[in-house]
C-alpha positions in Angstrom: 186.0 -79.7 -18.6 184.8 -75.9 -17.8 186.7 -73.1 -19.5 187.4 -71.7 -15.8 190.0 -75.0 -15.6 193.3 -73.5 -17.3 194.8 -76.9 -18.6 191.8 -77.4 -21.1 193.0 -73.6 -23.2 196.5 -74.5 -22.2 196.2 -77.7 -24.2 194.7 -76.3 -27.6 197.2 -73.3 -27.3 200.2 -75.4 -27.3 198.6 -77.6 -30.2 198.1 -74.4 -32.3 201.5 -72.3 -31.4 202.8 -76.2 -32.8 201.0 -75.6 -36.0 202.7 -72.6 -36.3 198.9 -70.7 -36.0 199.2 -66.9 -34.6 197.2 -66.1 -31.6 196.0 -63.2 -34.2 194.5 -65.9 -36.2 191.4 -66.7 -34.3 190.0 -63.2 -34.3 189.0 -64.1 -38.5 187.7 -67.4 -39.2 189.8 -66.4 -43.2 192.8 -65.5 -41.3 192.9 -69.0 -39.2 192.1 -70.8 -42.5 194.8 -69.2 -44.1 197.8 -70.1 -41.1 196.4 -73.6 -41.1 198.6 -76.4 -42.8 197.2 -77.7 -45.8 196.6 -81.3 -43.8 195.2 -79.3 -40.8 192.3 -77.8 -42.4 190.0 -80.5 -40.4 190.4 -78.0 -37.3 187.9 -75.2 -38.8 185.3 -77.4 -38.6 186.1 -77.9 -34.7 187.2 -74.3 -33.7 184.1 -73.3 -35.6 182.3 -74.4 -33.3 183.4 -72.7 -30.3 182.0 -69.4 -28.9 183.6 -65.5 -28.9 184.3 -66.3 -25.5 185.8 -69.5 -25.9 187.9 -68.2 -28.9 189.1 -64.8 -27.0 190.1 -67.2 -23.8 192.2 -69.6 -25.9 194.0 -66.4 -28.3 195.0 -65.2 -24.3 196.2 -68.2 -23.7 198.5 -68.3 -26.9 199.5 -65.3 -25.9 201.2 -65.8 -22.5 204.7 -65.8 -22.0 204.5 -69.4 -21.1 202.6 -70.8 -23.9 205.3 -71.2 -26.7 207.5 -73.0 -24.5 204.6 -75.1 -23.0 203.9 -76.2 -26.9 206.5 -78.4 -26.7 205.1 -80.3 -24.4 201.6 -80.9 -25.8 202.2 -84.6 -26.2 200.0 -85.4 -23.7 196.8 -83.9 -25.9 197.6 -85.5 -29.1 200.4 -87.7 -29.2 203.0 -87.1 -32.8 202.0 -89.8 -35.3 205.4 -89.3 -36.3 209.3 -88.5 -35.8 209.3 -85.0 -37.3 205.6 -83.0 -37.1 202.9 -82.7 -35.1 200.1 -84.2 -35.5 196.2 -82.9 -36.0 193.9 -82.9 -32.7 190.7 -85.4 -32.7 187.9 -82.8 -32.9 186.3 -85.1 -30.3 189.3 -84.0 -28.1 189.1 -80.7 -28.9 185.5 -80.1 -28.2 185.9 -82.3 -24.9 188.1 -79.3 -23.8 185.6 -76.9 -23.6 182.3 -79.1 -22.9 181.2 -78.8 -27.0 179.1 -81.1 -27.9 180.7 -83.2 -30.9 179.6 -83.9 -34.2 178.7 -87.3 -33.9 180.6 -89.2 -36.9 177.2 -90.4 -38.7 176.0 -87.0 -39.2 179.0 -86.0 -40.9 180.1 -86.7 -44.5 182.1 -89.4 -45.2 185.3 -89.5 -46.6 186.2 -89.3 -50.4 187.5 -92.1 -51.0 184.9 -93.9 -48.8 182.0 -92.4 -50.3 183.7 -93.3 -53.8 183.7 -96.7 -52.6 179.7 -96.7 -51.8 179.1 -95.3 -55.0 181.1 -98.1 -57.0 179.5 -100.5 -55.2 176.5 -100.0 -53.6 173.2 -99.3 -55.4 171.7 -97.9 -52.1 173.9 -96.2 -49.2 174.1 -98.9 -46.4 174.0 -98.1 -42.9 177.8 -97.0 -42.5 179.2 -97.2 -39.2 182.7 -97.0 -38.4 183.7 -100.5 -39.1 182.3 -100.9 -42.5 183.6 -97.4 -43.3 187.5 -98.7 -42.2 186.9 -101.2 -44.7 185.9 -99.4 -47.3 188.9 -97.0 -46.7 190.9 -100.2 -46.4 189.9 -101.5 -50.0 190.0 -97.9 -51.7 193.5 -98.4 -53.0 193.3 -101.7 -54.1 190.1 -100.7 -56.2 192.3 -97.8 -57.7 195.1 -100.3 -58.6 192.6 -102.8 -59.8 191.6 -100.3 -62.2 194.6 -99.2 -63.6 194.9 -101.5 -66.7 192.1 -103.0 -68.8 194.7 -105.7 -69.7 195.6 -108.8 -67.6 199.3 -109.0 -68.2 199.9 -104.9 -68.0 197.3 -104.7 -64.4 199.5 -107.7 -63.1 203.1 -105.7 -63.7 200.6 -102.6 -62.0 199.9 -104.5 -59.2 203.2 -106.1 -58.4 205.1 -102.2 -59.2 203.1 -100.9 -56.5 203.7 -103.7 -53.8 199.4 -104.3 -53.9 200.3 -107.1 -51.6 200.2 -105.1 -48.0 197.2 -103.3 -49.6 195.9 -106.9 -49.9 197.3 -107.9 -46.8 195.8 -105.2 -44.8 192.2 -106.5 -46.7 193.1 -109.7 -45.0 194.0 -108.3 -42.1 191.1 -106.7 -41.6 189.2 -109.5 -42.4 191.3 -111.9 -40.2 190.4 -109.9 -37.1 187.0 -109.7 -37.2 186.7 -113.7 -37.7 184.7 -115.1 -35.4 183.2 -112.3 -34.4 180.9 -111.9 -37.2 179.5 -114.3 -39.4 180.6 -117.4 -42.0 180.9 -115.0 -45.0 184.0 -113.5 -43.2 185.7 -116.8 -43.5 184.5 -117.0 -47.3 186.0 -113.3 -48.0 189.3 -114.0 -46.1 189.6 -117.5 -48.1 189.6 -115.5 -51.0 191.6 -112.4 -50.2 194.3 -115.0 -48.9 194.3 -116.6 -52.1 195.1 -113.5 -54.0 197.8 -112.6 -51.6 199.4 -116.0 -51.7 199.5 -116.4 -55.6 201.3 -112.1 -55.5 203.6 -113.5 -52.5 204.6 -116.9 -54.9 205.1 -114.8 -58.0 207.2 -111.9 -56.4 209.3 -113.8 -54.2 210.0 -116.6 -57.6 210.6 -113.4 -59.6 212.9 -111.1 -57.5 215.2 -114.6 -57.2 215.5 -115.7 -60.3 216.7 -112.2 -61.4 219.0 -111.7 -58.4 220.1 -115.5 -59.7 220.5 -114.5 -63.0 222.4 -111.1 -62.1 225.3 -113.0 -60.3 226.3 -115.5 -63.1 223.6 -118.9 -62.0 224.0 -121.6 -64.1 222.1 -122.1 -67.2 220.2 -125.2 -66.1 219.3 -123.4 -62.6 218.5 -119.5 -64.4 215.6 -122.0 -66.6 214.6 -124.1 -64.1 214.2 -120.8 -61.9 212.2 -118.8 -65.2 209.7 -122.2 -65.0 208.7 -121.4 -61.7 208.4 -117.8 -62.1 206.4 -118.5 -65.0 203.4 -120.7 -63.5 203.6 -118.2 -60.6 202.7 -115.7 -63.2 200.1 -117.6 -64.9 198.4 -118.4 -61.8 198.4 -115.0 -60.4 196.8 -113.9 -64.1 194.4 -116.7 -64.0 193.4 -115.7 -60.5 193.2 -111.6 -61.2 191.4 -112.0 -64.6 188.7 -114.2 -63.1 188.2 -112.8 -59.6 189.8 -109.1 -59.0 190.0 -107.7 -62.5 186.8 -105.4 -63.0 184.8 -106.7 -65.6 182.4 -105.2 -68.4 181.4 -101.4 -68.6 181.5 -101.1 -64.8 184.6 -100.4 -62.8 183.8 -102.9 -59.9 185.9 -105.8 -58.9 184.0 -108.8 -58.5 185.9 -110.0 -55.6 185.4 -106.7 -53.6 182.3 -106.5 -54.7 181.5 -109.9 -52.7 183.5 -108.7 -49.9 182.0 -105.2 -49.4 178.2 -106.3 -49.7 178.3 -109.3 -47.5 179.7 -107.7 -45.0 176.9 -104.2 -45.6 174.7 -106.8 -43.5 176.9 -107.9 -40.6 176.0 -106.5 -37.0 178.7 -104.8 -35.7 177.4 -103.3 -32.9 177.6 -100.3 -31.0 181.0 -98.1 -31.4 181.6 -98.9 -28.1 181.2 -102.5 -28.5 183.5 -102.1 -31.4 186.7 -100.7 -29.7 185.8 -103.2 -27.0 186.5 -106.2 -29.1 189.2 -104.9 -31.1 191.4 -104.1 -27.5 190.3 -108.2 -27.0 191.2 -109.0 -30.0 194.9 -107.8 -30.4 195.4 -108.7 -27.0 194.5 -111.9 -27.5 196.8 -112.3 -30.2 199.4 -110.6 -28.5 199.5 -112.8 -26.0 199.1 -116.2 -27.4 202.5 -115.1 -29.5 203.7 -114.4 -26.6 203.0 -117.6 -24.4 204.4 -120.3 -27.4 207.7 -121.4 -28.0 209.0 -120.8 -31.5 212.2 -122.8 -32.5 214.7 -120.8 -34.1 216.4 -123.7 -35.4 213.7 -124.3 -37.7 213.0 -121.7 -41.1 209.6 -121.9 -41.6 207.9 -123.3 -38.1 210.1 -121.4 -36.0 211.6 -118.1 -37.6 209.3 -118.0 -40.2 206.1 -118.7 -38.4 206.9 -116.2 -35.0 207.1 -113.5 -37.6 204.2 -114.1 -39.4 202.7 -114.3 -36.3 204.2 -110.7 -35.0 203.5 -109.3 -38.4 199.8 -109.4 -38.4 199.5 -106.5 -35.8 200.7 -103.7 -37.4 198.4 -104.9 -40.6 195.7 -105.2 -38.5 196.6 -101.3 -37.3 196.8 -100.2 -40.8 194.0 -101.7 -41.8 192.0 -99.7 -39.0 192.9 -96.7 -40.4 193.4 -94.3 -37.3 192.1 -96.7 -34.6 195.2 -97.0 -33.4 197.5 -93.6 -32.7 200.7 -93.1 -31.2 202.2 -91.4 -28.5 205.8 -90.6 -27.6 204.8 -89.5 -24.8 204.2 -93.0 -23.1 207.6 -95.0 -22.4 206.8 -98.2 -20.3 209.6 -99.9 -21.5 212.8 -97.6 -20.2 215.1 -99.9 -22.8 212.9 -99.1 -25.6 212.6 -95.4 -25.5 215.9 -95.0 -27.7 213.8 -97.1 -30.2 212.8 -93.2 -30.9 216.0 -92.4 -32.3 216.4 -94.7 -34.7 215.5 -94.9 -38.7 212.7 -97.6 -38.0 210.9 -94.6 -36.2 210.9 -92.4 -39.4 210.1 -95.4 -41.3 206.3 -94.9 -42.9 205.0 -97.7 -41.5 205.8 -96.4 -38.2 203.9 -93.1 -39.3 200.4 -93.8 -38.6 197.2 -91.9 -39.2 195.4 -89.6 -37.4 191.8 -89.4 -37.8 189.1 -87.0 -37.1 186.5 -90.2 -37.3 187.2 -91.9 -34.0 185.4 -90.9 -30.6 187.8 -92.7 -28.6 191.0 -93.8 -30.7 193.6 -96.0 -28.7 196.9 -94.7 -28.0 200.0 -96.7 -28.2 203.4 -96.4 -26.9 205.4 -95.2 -29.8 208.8 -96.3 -28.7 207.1 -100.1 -28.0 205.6 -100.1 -31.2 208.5 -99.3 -33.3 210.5 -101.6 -31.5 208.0 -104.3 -32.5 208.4 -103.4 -36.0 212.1 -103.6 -36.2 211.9 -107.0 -34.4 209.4 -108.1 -37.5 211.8 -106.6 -40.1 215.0 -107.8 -38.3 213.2 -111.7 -38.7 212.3 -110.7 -42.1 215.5 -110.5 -42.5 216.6 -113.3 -41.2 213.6 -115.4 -42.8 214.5 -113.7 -46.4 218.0 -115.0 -46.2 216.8 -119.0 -45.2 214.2 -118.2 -48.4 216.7 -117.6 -50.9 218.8 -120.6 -50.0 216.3 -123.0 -49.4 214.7 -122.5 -52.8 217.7 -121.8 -55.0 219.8 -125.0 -53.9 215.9 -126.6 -54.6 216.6 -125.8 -58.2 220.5 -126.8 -58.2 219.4 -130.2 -57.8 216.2 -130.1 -59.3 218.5 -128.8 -62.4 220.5 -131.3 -62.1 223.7 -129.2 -61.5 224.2 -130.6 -57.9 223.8 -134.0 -56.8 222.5 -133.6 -53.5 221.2 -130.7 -50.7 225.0 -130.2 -49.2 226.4 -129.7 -52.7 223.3 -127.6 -53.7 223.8 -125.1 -50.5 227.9 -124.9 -50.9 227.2 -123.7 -54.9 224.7 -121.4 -53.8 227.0 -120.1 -51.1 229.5 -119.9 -53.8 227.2 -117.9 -56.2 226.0 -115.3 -53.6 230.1 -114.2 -52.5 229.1 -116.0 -48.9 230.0 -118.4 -46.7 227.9 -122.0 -46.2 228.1 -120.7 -42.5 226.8 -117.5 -43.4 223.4 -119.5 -44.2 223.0 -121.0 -40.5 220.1 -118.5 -38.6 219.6 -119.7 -35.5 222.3 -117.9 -33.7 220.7 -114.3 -35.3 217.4 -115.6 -35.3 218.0 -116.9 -31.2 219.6 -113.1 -30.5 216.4 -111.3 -32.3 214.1 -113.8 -30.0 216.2 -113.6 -26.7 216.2 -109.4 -26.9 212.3 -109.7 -27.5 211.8 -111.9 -24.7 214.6 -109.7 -22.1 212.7 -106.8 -22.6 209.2 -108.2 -22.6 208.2 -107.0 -25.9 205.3 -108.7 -26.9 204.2 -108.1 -23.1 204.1 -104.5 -23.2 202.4 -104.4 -26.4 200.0 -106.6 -25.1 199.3 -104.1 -22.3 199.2 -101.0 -24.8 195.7 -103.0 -26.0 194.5 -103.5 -22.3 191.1 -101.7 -21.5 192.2 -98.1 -19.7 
């Protein structure tokens, strides 16, 4: 786009009066750092780049009459990540505007953490393309956490204070997506992640119930049988940290990632064009096979449970991209869910993804589709969590011995919660969750949000 078109200054003028940034500002490269956000300091490096001329037709542009007004509608240039602020322009985008020639992301350093990451583990710099180095930002706060404590028991009550399962989920996540698509030691690494998450999912979830158990006056019998569990949860989940996560020796590397990161240094990922390619396949794929099967909400764990495990995997797989994936506001395909936008789930943080100055060609989402996915996940969660709880505390009111069969078991635990038995029976929430997905063709449109453009 030539600088004679008016949209192209129009654009990065309404991004900058957003920022708050003074058309005065660009005449001094100290003066623009200085009205920057903090978090926006990544723009330098992009208006750096542009001429006198360039610079002197975008501070005109700022200030006309029209331009402060106009800001507010810059959605179409960068989409918010968020309910609340503005968020950064892709240098690629902004360097598109006035026919710049980007810096291509290989020539330019890596990020901090990443480039921790390579050296931790990597005696030699690998070839890093965008891929590997989403990974490598994936893992960086799981190798943080993993390095917390230099004793089992204490790392253990570190990991499961700081919830390191979705850090571990989005590891698997990542790793779930690309398999199939890249060789067998993607299945070995996601066999192994999944373990880890499995044994923190067991232990938790055993845990969190026996206290909540224990807070509301269980039986004796039940509160011990309950502290069993939750003990051989704990001692697997030690076993399994101490031998494969913990770092061992003088070094601070995991063994696990270790394994993970340098077995997939050799995979061909192709082009960054083949990447984004496969990854719009990929979630569409997904998308639509959830989609196209019939889950029965009569059923805990193959119906409920399973459709939103199933759901849940795409916004991990979006995390786990780290800024692949960017929202927009300004895109409504689904008039019913535009007041999605109003709501807490859209200030919720996972609903606040990043932006990132390392994508060419990011793919934009409809924010008002995408948090209505996410409250559908949480509102089965929901749903799921409450079918949990019964299912495994009447378990341990007969296994106790303190009720003689499943009815009896489910009426005490009723009892013990302040509920009814009927309060227990999801299929009629469960059934409305799944009939409002299905009415407003949810899974559809976020199906479509992946689609090549």
């Amino acid at each position: 786009m030539s600088l004679s078109v008016r949209s192209g200054t129009q654009d990065v003028a309404r991004q900058l009066l957003k920022l708050g940034v003074p058309a005065k500002a660009l005449e001094d490269p100290k003066a623009l750092a200085k009205a920057l956000p903090p978090e926006k300091k990544a723009l330098l490096e992009a208006l750096g780049g542009f001429s006198k001329g360039e610079l002197s037709a975008l501070r005109k542009e700022m200030e006309s009459p029209g331009a402060a007004g106009a800001a507010r509608k810059a959605e179409a240039f960068a989409p918010r990540a968020g309910v609340g602020g503005a968020a950064g322009a892709n240098r690629f985008a902004l360097q598109a505007l006035f026919d710049a020639k980007p810096t291509k992301t290989a020539d330019a350093p890596l990020p901090k953490n990443v480039q921790h990451m390579v050296d931790v583990y990597f005696k030699e710099t690998p070839d890093i393309g965008r891929p590997l180095e989403r990974l490598m930002g994936c893992v960086a706060q799981l190798h943080t956490l993993l390095n917390s404590e230099t004793k089992v028991d204490k790392l253990v009550d570190e990991l499961c204070g700081h919830d390191a399962r979705r850090n571990v989920f989005q590891l698997e996540g990542f790793l779930k997506l690309y398999k199939g698509h890249l060789s067998k030691d993607v299945e070995t690494s996601l066999s192994v992640v999944k373990e880890l998450e499995d044994a923190l999912g067991n232990y938790t979830v055993r845990r969190d119930i026996r206290k909540s158990a224990e807070d509301k006056g269980a039986p004796a019998a039940v509160v011990k049988h309950l502290k069993t569990q939750e003990k051989a949860g704990r001692q697997e989940l030690e076993r399994l940290v101490e031998k494969e996560w913990m770092p061992q020796g003088k070094h601070d590397r995991s063994p696990a990632l270790k394994d993970i990161l340098r077995s997939l240094a050799d995979e061909k990922w192709g082009s960054y064009g083949e990447d984004m390619k496969y990854i719009r396949s990929r979630m569409s794929d997904h998308l639509h096979k959830v989609d196209t099967t019939h889950y029965d909400m009569r059923q805990l764990d193959s119906g409920i449970h399973e459709l939103r495990r199933n759901m849940r995997w795409i916004p991990l797989y979006i995390e786990a991209l780290g800024g692949v994936v960017q929202l927009s506001e300004a895109k409504n395909p689904v008039a019913e869910l535009r007041q999605t936008l109003d709501t807490p789930m859209a200030q919720h943080k996972n609903a606040q993804l990043p932006q990132s100055d390392r994508e060419e060609d990011p793919i934009r989402i409809s924010k008002s589709v995408y948090v209505g996915f996410l409250q559908a996940v949480e509102d089965l969660g929901q749903v799921k969590d409450r079918g949990e709880v019964m299912e495994i505390l009447s378990h341990a009111y007969v296994e106790a011995g303190v009720s003689k069969n499943e009815n009896d078991a489910r009426a005490a635990v009723a009892r013990l919660l302040g509920k009814k038995p009927a309060d227990f029976d999801l299929t009629d929430d469960a059934k409305k969750i799944y009939d409002g997905m299905r009415a407003t063709g949810l899974l559809n449109a976020m199906r479509k949000e992946f689609a090549a453009d």
